[in-house]
C-alpha positions as a Markdown table, in Angstrom:
| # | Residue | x | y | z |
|---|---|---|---|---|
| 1 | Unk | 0.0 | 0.0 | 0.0 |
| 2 | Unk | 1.0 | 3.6 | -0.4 |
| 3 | Unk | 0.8 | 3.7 | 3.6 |
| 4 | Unk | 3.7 | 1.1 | 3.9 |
| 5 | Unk | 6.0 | 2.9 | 0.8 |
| 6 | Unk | 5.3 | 6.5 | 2.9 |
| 7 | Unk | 6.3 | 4.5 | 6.3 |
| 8 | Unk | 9.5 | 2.7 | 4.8 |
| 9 | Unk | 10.6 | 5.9 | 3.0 |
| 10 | Unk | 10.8 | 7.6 | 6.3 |
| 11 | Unk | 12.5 | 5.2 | 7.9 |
| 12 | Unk | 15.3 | 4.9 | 5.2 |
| 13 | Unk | 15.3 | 9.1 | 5.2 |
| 14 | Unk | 15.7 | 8.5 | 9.4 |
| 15 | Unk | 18.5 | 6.0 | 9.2 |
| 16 | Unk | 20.2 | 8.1 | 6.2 |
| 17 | Unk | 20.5 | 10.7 | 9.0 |
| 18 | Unk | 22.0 | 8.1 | 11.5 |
| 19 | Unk | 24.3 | 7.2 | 9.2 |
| 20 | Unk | 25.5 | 10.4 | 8.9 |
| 21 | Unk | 25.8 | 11.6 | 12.1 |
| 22 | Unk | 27.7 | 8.6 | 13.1 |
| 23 | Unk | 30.2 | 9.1 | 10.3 |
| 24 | Unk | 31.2 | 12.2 | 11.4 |
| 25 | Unk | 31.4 | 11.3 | 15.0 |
| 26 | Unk | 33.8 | 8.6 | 13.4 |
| 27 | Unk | 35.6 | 11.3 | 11.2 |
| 28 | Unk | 36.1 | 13.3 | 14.8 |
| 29 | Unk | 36.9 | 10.4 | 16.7 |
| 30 | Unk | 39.9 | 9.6 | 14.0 |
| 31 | Unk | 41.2 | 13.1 | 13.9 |
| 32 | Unk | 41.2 | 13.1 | 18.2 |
| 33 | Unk | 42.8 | 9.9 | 18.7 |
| 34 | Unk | 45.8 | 11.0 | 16.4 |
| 35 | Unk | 46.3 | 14.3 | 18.1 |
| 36 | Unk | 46.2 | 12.1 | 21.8 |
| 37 | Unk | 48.5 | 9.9 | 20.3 |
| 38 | Unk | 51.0 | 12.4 | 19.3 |
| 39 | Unk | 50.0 | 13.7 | 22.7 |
| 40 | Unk | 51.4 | 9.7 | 24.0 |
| 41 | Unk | 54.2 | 9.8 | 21.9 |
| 42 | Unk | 55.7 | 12.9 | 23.2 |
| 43 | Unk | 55.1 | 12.0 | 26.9 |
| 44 | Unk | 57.4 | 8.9 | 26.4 |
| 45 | Unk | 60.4 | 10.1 | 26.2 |
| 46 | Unk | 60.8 | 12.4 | 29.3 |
| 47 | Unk | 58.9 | 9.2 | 31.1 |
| 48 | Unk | 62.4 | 7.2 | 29.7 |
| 49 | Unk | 64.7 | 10.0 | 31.0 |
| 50 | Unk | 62.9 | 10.4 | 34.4 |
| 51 | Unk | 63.2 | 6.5 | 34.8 |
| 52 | Unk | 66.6 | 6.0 | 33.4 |
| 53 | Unk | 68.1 | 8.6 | 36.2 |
| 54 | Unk | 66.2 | 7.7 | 39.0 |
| 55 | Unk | 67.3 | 4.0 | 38.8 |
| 56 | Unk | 70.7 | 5.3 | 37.9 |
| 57 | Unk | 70.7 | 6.7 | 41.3 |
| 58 | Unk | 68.6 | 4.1 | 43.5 |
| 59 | Unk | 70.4 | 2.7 | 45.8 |
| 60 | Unk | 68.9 | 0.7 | 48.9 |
| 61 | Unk | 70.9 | 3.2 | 51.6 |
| 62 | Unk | 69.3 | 6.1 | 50.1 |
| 63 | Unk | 66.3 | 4.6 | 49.9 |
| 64 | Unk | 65.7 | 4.8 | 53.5 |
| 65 | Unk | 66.0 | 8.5 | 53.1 |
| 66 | Unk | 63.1 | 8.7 | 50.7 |
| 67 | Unk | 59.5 | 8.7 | 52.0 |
| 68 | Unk | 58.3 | 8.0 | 48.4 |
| 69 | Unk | 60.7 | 5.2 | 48.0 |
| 70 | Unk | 58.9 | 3.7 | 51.4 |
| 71 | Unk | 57.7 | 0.0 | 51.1 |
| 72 | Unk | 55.3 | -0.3 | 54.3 |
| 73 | Unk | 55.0 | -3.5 | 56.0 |
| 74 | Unk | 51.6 | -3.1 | 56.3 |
| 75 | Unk | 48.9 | -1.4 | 53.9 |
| 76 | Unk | 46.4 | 0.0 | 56.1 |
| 77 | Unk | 44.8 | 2.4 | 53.6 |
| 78 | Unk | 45.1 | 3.0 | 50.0 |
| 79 | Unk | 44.0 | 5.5 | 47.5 |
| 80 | Unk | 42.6 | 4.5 | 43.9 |
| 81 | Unk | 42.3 | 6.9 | 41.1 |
| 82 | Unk | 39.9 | 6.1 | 38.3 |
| 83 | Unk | 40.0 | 7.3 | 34.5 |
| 84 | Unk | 37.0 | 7.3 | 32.9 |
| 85 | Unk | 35.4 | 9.6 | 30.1 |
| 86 | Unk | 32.8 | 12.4 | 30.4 |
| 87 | Unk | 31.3 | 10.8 | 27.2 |
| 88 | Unk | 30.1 | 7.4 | 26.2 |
| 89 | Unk | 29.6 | 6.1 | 22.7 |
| 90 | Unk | 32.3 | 4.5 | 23.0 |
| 91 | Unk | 31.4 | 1.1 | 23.0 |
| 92 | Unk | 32.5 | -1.1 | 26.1 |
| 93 | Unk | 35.4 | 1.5 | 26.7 |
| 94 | Unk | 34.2 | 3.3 | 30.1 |
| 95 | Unk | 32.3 | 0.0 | 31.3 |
| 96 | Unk | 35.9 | -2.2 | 31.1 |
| 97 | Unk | 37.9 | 1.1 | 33.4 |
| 98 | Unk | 35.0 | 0.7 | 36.1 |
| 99 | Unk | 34.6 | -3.3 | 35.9 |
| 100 | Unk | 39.3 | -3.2 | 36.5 |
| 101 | Unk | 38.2 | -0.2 | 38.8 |
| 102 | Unk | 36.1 | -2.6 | 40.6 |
| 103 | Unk | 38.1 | -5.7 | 40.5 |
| 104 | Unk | 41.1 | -3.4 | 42.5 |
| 105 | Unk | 38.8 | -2.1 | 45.2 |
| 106 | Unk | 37.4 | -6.0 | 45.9 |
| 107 | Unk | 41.1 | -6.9 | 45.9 |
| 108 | Unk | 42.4 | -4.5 | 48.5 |
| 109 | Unk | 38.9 | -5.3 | 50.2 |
| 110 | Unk | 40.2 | -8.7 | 50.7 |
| 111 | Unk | 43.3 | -8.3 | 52.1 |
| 112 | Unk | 41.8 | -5.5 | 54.7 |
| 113 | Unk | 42.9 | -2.3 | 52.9 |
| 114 | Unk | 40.6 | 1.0 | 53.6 |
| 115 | Unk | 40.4 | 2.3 | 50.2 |
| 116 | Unk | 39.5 | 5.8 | 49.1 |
| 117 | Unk | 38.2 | 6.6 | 45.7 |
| 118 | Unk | 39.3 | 9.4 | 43.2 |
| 119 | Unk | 37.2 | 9.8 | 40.4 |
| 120 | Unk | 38.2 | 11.5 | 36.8 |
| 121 | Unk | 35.1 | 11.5 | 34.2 |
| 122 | Unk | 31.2 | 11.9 | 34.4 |
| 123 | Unk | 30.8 | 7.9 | 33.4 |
| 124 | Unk | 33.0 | 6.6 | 36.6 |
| 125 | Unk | 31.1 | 9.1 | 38.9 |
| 126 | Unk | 28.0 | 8.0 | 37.6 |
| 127 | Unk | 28.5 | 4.7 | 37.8 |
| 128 | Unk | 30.0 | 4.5 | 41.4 |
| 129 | Unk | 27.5 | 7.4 | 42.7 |
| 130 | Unk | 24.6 | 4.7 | 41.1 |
| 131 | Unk | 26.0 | 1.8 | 43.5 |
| 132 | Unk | 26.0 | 4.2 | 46.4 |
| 133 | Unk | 30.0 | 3.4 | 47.3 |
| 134 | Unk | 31.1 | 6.8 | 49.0 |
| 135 | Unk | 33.8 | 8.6 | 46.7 |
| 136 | Unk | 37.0 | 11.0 | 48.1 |
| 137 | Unk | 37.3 | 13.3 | 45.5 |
| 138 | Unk | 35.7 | 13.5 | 41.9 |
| 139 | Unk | 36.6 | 15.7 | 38.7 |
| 140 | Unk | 34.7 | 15.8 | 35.9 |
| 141 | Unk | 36.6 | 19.1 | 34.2 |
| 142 | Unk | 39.5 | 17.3 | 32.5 |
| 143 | Unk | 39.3 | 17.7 | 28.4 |
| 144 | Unk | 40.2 | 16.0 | 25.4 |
| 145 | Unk | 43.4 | 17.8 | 26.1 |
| 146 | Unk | 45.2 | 16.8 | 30.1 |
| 147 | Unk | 47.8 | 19.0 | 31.3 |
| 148 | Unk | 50.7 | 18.7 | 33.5 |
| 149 | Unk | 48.7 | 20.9 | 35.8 |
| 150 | Unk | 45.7 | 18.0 | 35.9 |
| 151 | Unk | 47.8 | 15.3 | 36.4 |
| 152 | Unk | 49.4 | 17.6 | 39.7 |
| 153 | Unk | 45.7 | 18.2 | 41.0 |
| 154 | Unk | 45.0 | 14.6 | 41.0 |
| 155 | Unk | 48.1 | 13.5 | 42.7 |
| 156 | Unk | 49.7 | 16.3 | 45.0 |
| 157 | Unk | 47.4 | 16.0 | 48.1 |
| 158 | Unk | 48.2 | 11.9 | 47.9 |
| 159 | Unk | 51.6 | 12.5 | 47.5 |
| 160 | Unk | 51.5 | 14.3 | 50.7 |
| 161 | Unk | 49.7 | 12.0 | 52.3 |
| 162 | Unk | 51.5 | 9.0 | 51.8 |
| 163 | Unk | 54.4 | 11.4 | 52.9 |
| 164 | Unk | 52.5 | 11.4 | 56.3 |
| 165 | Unk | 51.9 | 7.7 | 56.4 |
| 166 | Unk | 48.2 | 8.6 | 55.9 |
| 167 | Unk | 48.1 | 6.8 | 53.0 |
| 168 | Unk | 50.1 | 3.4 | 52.2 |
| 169 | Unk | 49.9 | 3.0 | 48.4 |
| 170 | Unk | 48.5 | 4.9 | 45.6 |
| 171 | Unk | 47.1 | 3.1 | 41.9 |
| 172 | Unk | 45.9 | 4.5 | 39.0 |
| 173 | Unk | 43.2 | 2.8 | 36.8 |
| 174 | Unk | 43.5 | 3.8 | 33.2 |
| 175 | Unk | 43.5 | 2.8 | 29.2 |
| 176 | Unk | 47.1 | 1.5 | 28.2 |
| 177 | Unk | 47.5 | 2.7 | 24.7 |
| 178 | Unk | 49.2 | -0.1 | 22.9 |
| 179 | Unk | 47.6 | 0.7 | 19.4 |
| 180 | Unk | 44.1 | 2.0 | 18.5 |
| 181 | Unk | 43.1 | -1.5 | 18.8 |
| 182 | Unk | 44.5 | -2.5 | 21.6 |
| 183 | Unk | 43.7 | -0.2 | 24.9 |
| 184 | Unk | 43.2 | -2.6 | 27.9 |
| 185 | Unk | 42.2 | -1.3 | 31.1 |
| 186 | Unk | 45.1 | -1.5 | 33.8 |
| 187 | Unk | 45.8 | -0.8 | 37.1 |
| 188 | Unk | 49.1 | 0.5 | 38.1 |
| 189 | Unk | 50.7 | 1.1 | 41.9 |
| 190 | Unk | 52.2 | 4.6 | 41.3 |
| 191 | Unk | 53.1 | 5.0 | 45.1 |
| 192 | Unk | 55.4 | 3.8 | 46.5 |
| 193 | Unk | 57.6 | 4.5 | 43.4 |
| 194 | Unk | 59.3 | 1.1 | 42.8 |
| 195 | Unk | 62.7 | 1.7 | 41.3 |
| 196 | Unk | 62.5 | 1.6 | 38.1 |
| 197 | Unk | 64.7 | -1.4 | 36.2 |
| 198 | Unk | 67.5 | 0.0 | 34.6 |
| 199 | Unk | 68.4 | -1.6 | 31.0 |
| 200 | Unk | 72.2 | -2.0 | 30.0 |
| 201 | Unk | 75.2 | -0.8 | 32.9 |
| 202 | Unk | 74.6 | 1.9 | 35.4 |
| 203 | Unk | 75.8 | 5.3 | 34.2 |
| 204 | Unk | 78.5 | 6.8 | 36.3 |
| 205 | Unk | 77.1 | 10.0 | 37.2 |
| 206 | Unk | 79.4 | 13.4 | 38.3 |
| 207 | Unk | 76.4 | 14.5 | 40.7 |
| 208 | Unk | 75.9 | 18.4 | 40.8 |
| 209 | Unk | 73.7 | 18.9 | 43.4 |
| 210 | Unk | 73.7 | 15.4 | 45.3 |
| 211 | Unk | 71.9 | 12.5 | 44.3 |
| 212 | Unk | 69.3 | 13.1 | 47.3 |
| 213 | Unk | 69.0 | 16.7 | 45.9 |
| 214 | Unk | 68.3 | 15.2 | 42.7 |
| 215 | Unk | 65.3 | 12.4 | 44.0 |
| 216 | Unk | 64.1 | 15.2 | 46.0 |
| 217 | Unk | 63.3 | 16.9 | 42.9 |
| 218 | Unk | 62.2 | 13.8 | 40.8 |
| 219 | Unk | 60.7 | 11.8 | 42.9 |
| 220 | Unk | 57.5 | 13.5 | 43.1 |
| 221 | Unk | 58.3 | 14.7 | 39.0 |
| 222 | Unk | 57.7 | 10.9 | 38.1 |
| 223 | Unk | 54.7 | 10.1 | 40.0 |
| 224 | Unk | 52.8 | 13.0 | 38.4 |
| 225 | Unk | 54.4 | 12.2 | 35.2 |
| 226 | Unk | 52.7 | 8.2 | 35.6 |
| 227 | Unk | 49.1 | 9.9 | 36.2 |
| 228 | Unk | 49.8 | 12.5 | 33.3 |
| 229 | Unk | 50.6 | 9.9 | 30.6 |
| 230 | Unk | 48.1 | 8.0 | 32.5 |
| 231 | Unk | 45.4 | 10.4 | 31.3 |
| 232 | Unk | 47.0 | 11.2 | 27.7 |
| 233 | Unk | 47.0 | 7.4 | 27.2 |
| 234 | Unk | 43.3 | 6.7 | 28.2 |
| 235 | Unk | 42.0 | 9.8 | 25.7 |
| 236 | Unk | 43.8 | 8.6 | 23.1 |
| 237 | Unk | 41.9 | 4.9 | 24.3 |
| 238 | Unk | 38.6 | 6.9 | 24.5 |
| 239 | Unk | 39.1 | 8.0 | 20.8 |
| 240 | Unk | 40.0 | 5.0 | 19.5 |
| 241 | Unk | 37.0 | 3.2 | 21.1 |
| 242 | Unk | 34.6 | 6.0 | 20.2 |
| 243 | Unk | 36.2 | 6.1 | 16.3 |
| 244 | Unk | 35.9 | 1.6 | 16.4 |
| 245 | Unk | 32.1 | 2.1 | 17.8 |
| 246 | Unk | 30.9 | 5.0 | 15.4 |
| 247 | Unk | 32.5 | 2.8 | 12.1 |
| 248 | Unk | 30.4 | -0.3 | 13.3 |
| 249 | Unk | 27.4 | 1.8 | 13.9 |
| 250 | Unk | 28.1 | 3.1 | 10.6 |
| 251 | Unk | 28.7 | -0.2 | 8.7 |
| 252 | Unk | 25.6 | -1.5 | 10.4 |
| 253 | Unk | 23.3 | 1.6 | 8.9 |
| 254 | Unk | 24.6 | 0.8 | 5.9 |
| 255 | Unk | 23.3 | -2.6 | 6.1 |
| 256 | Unk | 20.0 | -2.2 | 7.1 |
| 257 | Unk | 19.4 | 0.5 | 4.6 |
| 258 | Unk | 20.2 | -1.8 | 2.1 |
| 259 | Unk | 17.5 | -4.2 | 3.2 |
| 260 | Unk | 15.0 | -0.9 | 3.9 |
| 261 | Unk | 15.6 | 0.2 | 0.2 |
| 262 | Unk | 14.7 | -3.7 | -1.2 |
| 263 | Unk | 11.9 | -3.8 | 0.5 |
| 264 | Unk | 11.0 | -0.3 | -0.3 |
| 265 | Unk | 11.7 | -1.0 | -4.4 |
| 266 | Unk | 10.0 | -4.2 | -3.6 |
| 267 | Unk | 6.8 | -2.9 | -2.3 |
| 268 | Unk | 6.7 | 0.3 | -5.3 |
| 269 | Unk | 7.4 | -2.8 | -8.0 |
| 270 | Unk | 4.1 | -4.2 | -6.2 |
| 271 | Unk | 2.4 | -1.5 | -6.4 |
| 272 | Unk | 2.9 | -0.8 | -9.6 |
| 273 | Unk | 2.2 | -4.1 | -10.6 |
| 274 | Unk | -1.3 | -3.7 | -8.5 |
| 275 | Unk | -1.7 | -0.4 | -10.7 |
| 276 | Unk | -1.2 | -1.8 | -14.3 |
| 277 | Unk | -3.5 | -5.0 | -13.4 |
| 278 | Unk | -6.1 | -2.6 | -12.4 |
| 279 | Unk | -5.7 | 0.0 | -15.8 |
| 280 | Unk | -5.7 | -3.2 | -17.2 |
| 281 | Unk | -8.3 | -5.1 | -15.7 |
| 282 | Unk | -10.5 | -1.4 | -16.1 |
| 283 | Unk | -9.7 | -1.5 | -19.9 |
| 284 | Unk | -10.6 | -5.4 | -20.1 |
| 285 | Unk | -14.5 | -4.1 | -18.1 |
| 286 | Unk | -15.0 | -1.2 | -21.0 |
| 287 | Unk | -14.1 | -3.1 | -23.7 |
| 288 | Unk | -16.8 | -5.5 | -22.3 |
């Protein structure tokens, strides 16, 4: 009927629309994950340095002298920060952080651990808020684009802390960047810093200031620098997921307006068909 033609049309006009909205949240999506993962790239580096001279300089003695280097014999309380994204449409992306998010809180549950939660994205807060688990801190201001200065606002009051023995280990939960198909969820222990391994023989350094003047500077350096390139990396995992999710969405509009658009040509044909056999069957009555 014409009914059904008018119905179908609207629907293929409807998904035509779909189609091209996810395309360009695809086409945005592409552009974002290779600025975040120029953003990755150029974070790596200094990350190398930092590590290469810290475990240049570890040494065991000197690590007494180091509150951040301090391994407690008991972890009374520990702090989790959470990555997530403001934004979903991004396939099982924000639902994987949460589910490692979880996995690390039941894990230090086990073993006895107060833990407080630290919460980066609208989808983690929602999610944790939803289940009624009480949360420390929360910020949901952090862009497409982290700064140094984020990374310092997540990390500077627990870096204190555990200074103070308040706290006895810090994580962060965030999207490892391997490749944009590969961005698992991880958790990493950022406090106490664990000296880094060194690769190859120990550089002999000429020290000028001290070694301890040296960690005292760097010490805190790399811990922010883990929860920067923590957030640069789970962006750049945020835009792949979003670009993967908005080309299947894509793809799969595609497909169903091919079947809308045989049915569509299928029900005109009948109708058409219907049409001639009634001009036909009219012409048959006058001729009678």
């Amino acid at each position: 009927s014409m009914a059904k033609g008018r119905e179908l049309k609207g629907r293929i006009r409807s998904v035509e629309n779909t189609r091209k909205i996810t395309r360009t949240m695809e086409m945005v999506a592409t552009s974002k994950m290779k600025r975040a993962q120029d953003r990755v790239q150029a974070a790596r580096p200094y990350a190398n340095s930092l590590a290469e001279v810290i475990a240049g300089l570890y040494s065991s003695e000197l690590a007494e002298r180091f509150p951040l280097f301090r391994q407690p014999a008991k972890v009374n309380r520990a702090a989790v920060i959470l990555l997530t994204s403001n934004r979903g449409l991004a396939g099982g992306f924000n639902s994987n952080l949460i589910k490692e998010g979880r996995n690390l809180l039941r894990r230090l549950d086990d073993q006895g651990v107060e833990t407080d939660l630290h919460i980066v994205g609208k989808k983690g807060l929602g999610y944790f808020k939803y289940i009624g688990r009480p949360i420390s801190s929360s910020r949901i201001d952090i862009t497409d684009r982290p700064t140094a200065v984020n990374a310092s606002e997540l990390v500077n009051d627990l870096i204190e802390r555990f200074v103070r023995a308040e706290v006895d280990a810090v994580y962060v939960v965030y999207a490892k960047f391997n490749s944009a198909l590969s961005t698992p969820p991880v958790s990493q222990m950022i406090l106490p810093v664990t000296p880094p391994e060194t690769k190859g023989p120990r550089p002999d350094y000429l020290l000028h200031p001290s070694a301890e003047a040296i960690l005292t500077e760097l010490l805190p350096l790399y811990v922010r620098n883990a929860v920067y390139r923590a957030l640069v990396e789970t962006v750049a995992g945020e835009q792949s997921a979003r670009r993967t999710a908005m080309k299947n969405a894509t793809d799969n509009a595609g497909d169903i307006l091919n079947v809308l658009r045989r049915t569509y040509n299928r029900a005109r044909q009948a109708q058409i068909t219907q049409e001639i056999a009634e001009i036909v069957g009219g012409s048959a009555a006058l001729e009678g």
